[in-house]
VEXDREN-2710 file (C-alpha; in Angstrom, 1 decimal):
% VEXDREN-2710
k/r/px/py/pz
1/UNK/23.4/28.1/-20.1
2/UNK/21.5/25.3/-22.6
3/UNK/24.6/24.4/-24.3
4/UNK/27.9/22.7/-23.4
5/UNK/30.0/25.4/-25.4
6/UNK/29.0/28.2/-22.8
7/UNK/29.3/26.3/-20.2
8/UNK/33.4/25.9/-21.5
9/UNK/33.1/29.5/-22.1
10/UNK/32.2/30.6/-18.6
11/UNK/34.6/27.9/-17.4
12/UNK/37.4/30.0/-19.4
13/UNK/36.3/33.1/-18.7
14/UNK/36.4/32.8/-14.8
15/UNK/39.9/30.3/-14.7
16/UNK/41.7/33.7/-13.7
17/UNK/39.7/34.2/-10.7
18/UNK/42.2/32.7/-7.9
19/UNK/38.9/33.5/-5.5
20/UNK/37.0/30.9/-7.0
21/UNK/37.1/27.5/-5.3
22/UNK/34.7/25.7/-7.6
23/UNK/31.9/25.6/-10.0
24/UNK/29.3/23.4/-9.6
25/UNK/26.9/23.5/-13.5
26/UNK/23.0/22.4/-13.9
27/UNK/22.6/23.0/-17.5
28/UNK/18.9/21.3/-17.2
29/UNK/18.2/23.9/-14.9
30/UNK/20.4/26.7/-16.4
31/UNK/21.9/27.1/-12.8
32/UNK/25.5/28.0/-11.8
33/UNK/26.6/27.7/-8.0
34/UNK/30.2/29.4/-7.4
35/UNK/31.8/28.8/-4.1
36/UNK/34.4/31.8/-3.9
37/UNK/35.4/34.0/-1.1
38/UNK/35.2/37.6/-2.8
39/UNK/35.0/39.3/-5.4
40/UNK/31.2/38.9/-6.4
41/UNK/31.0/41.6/-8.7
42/UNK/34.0/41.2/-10.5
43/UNK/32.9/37.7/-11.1
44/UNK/29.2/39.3/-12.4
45/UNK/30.8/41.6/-14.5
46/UNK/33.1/38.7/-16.2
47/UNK/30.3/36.4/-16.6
48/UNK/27.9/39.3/-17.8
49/UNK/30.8/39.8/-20.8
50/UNK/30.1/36.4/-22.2
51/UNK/26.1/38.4/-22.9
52/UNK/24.2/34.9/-21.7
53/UNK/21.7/36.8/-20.4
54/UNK/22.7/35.8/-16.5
55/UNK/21.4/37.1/-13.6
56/UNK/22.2/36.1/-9.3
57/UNK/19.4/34.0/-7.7
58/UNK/20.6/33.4/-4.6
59/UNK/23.4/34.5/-2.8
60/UNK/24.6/33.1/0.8
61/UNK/27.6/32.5/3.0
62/UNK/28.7/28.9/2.7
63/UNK/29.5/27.1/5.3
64/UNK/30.4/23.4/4.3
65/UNK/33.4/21.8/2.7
66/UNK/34.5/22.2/-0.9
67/UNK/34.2/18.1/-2.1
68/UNK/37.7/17.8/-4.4
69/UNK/36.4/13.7/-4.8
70/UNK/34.1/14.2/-7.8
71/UNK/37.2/15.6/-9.5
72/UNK/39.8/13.5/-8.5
73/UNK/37.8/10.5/-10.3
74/UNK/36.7/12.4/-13.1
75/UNK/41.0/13.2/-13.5
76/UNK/41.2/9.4/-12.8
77/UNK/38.8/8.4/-15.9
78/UNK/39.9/11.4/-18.3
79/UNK/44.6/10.3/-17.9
80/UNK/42.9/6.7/-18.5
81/UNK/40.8/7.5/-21.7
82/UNK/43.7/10.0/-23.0
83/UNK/46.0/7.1/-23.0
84/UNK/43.7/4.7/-24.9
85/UNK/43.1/7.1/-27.4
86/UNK/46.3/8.3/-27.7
87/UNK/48.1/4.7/-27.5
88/UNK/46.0/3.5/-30.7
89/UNK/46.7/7.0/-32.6
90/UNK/50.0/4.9/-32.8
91/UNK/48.8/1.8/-33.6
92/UNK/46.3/2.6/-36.3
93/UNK/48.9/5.3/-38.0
94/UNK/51.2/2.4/-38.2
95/UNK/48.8/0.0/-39.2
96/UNK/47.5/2.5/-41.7
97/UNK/50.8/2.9/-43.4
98/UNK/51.3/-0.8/-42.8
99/UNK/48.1/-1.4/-44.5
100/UNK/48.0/1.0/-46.9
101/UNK/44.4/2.5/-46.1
102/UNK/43.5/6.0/-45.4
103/UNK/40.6/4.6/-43.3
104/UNK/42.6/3.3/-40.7
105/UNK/44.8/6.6/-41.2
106/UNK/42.2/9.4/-40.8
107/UNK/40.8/7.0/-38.0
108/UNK/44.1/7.3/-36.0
109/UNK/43.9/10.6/-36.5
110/UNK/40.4/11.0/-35.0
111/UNK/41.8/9.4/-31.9
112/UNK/44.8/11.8/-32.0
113/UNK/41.8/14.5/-31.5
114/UNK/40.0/13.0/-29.1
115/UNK/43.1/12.6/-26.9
116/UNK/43.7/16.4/-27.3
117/UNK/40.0/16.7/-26.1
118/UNK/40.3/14.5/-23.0
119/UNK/44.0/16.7/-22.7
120/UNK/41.4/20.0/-22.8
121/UNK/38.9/18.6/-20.3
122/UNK/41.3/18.0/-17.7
123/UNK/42.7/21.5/-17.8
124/UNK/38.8/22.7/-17.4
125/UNK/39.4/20.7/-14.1
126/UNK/42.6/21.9/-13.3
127/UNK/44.5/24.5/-15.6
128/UNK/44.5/27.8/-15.3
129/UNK/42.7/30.2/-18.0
130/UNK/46.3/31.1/-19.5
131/UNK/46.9/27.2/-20.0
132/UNK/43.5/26.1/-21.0
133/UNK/43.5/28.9/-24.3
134/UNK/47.3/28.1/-25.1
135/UNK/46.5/24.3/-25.6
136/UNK/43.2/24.6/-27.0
137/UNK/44.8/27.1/-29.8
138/UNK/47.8/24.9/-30.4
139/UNK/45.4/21.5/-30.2
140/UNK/42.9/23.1/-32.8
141/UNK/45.0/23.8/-35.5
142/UNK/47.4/20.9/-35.1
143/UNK/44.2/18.6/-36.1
144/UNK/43.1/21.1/-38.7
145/UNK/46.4/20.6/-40.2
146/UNK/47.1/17.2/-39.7
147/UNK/43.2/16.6/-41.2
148/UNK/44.4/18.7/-44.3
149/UNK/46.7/17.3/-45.4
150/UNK/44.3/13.5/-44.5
151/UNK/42.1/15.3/-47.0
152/UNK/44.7/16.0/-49.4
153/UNK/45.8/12.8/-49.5
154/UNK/42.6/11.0/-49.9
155/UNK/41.7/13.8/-53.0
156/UNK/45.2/11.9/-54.3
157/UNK/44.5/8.7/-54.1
158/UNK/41.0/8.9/-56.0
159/UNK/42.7/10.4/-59.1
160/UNK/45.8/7.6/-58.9
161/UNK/45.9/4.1/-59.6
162/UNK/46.4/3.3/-55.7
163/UNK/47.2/-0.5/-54.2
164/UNK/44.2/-2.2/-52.5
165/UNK/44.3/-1.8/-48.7
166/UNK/45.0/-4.7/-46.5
167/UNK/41.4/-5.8/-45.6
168/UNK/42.7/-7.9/-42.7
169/UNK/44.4/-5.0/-41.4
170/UNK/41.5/-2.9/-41.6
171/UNK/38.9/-5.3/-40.0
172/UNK/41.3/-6.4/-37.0
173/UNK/43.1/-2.8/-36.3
174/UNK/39.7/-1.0/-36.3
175/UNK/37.7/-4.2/-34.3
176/UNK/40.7/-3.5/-31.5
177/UNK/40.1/0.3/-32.1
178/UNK/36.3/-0.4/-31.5
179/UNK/37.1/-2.1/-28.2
180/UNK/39.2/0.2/-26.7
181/UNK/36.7/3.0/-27.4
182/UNK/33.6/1.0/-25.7
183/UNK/36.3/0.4/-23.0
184/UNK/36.9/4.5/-23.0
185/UNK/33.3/5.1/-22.9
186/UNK/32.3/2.5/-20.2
187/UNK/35.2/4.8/-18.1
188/UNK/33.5/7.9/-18.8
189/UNK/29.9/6.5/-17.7
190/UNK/30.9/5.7/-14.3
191/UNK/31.5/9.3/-13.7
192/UNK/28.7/10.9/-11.9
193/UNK/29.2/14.3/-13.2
194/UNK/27.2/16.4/-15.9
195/UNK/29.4/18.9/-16.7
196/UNK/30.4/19.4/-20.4
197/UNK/34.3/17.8/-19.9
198/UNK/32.3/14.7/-19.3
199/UNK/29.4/14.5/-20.9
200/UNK/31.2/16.6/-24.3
201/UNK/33.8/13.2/-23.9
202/UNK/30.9/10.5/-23.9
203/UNK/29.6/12.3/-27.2
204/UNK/33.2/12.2/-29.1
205/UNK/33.6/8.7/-28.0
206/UNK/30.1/7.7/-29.1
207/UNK/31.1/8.8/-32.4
208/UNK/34.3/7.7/-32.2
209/UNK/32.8/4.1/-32.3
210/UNK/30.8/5.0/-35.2
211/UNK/33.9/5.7/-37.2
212/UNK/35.5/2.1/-36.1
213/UNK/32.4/0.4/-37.1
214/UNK/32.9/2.6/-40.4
215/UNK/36.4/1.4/-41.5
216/UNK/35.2/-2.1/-40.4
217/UNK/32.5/-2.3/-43.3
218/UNK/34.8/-0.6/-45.5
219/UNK/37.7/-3.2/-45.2
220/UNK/34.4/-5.6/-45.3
221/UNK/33.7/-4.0/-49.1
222/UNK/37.5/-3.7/-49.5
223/UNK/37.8/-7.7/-49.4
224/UNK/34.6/-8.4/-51.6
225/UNK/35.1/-5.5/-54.2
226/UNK/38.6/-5.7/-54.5
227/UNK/38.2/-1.9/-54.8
228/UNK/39.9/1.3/-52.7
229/UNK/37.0/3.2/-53.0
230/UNK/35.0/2.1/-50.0
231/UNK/38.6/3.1/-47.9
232/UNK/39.1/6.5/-49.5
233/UNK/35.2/7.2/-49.0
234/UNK/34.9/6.3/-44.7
235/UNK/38.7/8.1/-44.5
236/UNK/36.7/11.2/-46.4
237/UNK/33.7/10.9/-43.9
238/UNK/36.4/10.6/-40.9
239/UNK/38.7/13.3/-41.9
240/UNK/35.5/15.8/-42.4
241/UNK/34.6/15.1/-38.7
242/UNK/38.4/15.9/-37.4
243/UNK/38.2/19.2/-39.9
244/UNK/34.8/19.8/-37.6
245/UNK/36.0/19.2/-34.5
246/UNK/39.4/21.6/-34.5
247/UNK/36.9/24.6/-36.1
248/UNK/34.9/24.2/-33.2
249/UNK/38.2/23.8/-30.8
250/UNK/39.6/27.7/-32.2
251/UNK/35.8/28.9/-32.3
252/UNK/35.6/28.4/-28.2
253/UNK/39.0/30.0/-27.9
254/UNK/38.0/32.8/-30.4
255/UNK/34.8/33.4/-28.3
256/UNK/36.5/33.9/-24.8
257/UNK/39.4/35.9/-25.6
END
């Protein structure tokens, strides 16, 4: 296990074993712990399906308590983050139109994906393996869509004679954008767990902040060029990443049917 993708796959593969009480993961250590209470082969046999080369190290009678805190504050810190993102989808789609920049658009957009991430991560708490592939199915092609027809529009606009974007628009929308994401990730790095759901969130908020500093220097070149160019080429960049992001969304639900 050196990869958070099979992590999510074992994850998905063992949500409709009711016996399990929880997973604990140490990808530096390539080490799974499962607290269940029967069932051990069938849980092998599902696990050796996946063909990660696994194998039982140890295997004991546990006598402790199962610790629900971890997740309870990870659920806290993923409903908070999901709302952020999901709140300025809104406000930059608006603003986008407003301003007439794809930038801001595509950006929203990003958000809109990341929210369906954080949406994803807390079923891998919670859901059951039924619920987890529904969403993840419906949340991957919804962004491929929605990021089609982003692309579509942006191939548009390069061939027509388009207004200039609202620079100020641009510049304040993605500063606040920028915030709430260093806010979102702030949230996730107080969580003490290593398990993909978290760790996988810190990375699409990382980049997330990334694309707000993007549309930032493109209103920047917006206001000194005078141009549409520098909008239509970070919305490109942007709208690439959301294409990459739902591919690899329907290639983890392809992978554990």
């Amino acid at each position: 296990m050196d990869c958070p993708s099979e992590e999510q796959m074992i994850r998905m593969k063992l949500g409709e074993f009711t016996s399990i009480k929880e997973l604990s993961f140490d990808l530096v250590n390539r080490n799974l712990s499962i607290i269940h209470e029967n069932h051990l082969d069938k849980i092998q046999s599902a696990i050796d399906s996946l063909q990660l080369g696994a194998s039982i190290s140890k295997s004991s009678e546990y006598t402790g308590e199962i610790s629900k805190e971890n997740n309870k504050i990870d659920r806290k810190i993923l409903w908070l983050v999901l709302i952020i993102n999901f709140t300025f989808f809104l406000v930059e789609m608006i603003y986008g139109y407003l301003a007439n920049s794809i930038g801001l658009v595509a950006d929203s957009l990003d958000m809109l994906a990341d929210a369906f991430v954080y949406g994803l991560s807390l079923y891998a708490i919670t859901g059951t393996f039924a619920i987890k592939k529904r969403v993840a199915i419906a949340s991957g092609y919804i962004q491929l869509s929605l990021a089609v027809l982003g692309l579509l529009e942006v191939f548009r606009r390069f061939f027509r004679v388009e207004e200039v974007p609202d620079f100020k628009f641009m510049i304040s929308i993605s500063f606040l954008a920028l915030l709430a994401n260093t806010l979102s990730l702030i949230l996730l790095n107080q969580s003490k767990s290593k398990e993909v759901h978290i760790v996988s969130s810190q990375i699409f908020t990382s980049n997330d902040i990334i694309a707000n500093i993007g549309v930032i220097l493109a209103g920047i070149l917006v206001l000194f060029f005078k141009s549409n160019i520098p909008d239509l080429i970070v919305g490109l960049l942007v709208f690439f990443f959301v294409v990459k992001g739902a591919i690899r969304i329907l290639q983890l639900s392809k992978d554990t049917r």
